[in-house]
C-alpha positions as CSV (number, residue, x, y, z in Angstrom):
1,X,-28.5,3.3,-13.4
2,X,-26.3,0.5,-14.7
3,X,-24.4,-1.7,-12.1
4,X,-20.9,-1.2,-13.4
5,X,-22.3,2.8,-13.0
6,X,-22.7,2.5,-9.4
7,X,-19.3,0.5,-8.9
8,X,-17.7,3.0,-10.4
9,X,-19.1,5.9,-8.0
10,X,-18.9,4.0,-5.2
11,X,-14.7,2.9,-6.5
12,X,-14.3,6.9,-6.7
13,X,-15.9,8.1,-3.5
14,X,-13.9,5.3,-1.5
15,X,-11.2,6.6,-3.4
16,X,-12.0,10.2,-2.3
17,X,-12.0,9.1,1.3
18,X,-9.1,7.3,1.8
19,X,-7.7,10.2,0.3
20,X,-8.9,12.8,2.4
21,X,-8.3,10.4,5.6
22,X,-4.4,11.6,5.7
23,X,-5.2,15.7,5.6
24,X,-6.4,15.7,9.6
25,X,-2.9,13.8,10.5
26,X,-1.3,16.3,8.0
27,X,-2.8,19.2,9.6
28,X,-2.0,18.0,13.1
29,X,1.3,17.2,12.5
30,X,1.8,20.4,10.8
31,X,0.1,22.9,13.3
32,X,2.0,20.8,16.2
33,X,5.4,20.6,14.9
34,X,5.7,17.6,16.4
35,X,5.9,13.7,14.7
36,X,6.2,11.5,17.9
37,X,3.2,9.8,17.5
38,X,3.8,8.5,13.9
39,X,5.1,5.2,13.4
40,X,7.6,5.1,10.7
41,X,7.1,1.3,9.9
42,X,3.5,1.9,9.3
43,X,4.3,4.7,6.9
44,X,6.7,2.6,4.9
45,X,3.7,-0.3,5.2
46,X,1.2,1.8,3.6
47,X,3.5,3.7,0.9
48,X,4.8,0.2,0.2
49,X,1.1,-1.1,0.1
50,X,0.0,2.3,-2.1
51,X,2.8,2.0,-4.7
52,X,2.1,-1.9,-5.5
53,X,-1.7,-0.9,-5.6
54,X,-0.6,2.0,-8.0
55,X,1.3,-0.5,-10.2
56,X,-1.6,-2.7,-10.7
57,X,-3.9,-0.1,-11.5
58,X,-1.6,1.2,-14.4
59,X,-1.5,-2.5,-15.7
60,X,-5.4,-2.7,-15.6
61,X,-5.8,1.3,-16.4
62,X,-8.1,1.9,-14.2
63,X,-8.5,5.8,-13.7
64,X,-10.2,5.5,-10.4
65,X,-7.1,3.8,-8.2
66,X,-4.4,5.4,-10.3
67,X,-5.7,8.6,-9.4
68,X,-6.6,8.0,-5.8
69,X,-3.1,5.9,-5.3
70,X,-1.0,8.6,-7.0
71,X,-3.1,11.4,-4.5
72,X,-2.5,9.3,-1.8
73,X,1.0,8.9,-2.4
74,X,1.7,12.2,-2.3
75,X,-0.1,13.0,1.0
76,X,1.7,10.2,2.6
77,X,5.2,11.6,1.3
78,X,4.0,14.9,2.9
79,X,3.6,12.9,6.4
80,X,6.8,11.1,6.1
81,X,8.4,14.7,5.0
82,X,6.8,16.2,8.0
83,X,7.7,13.4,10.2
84,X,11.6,13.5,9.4
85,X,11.4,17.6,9.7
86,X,10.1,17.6,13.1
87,X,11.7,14.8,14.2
88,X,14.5,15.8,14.0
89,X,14.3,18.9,15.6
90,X,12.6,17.5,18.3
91,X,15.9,15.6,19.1
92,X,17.4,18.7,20.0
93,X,14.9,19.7,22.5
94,X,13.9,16.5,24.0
95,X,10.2,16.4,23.7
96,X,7.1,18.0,22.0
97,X,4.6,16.5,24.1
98,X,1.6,19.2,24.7
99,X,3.4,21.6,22.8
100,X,0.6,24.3,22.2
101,X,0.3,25.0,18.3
102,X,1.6,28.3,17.2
């Protein structure tokens, strides 16, 4: 197997990883209802940090980042959708600490 062969599965399943890294935190949040423990700035950081990633990989055209990135993306945008939902309805009733999913 050729080098650049072996880059390129090891590019994809890194991709692949850091892809499927967000769907616990997804789930959680979702099943929960709750967003307390998610830091906005470190949201912003990372879709900041994703969309400049995504950029370059359209200049270069590399398939493996612009497809990760873009996936990525959008489960990051689910987090920060998730994360404004229930925060804001935890507002109105203080706290959603423990909160028993369900």
């Amino acid at each position: 197997m050729e080098s650049t062969n072996i880059f390129q599965i090891m590019g994809t399943t890194g991709s692949l990883i850091m892809c499927a890294s967000s769907i616990p935190q997804i789930v959680k949040t979702y099943r929960m209802k709750c967003a307390d423990n998610l830091s906005g700035s470190y949201l912003a950081i990372l879709m900041l940090g994703m969309t400049l990633i995504l950029f370059y990989a359209l200049h270069v055209k590399d398939i493996v980042f612009i497809m990760g990135n873009s996936i990525s993306l959008t489960l990051t945008t689910i987090l920060i959708v998730l994360r404004h939902k229930y925060n804001t309805s935890v507002r109105q009733s203080d706290t959603c600490a423990l909160r028993p999913p369900g």
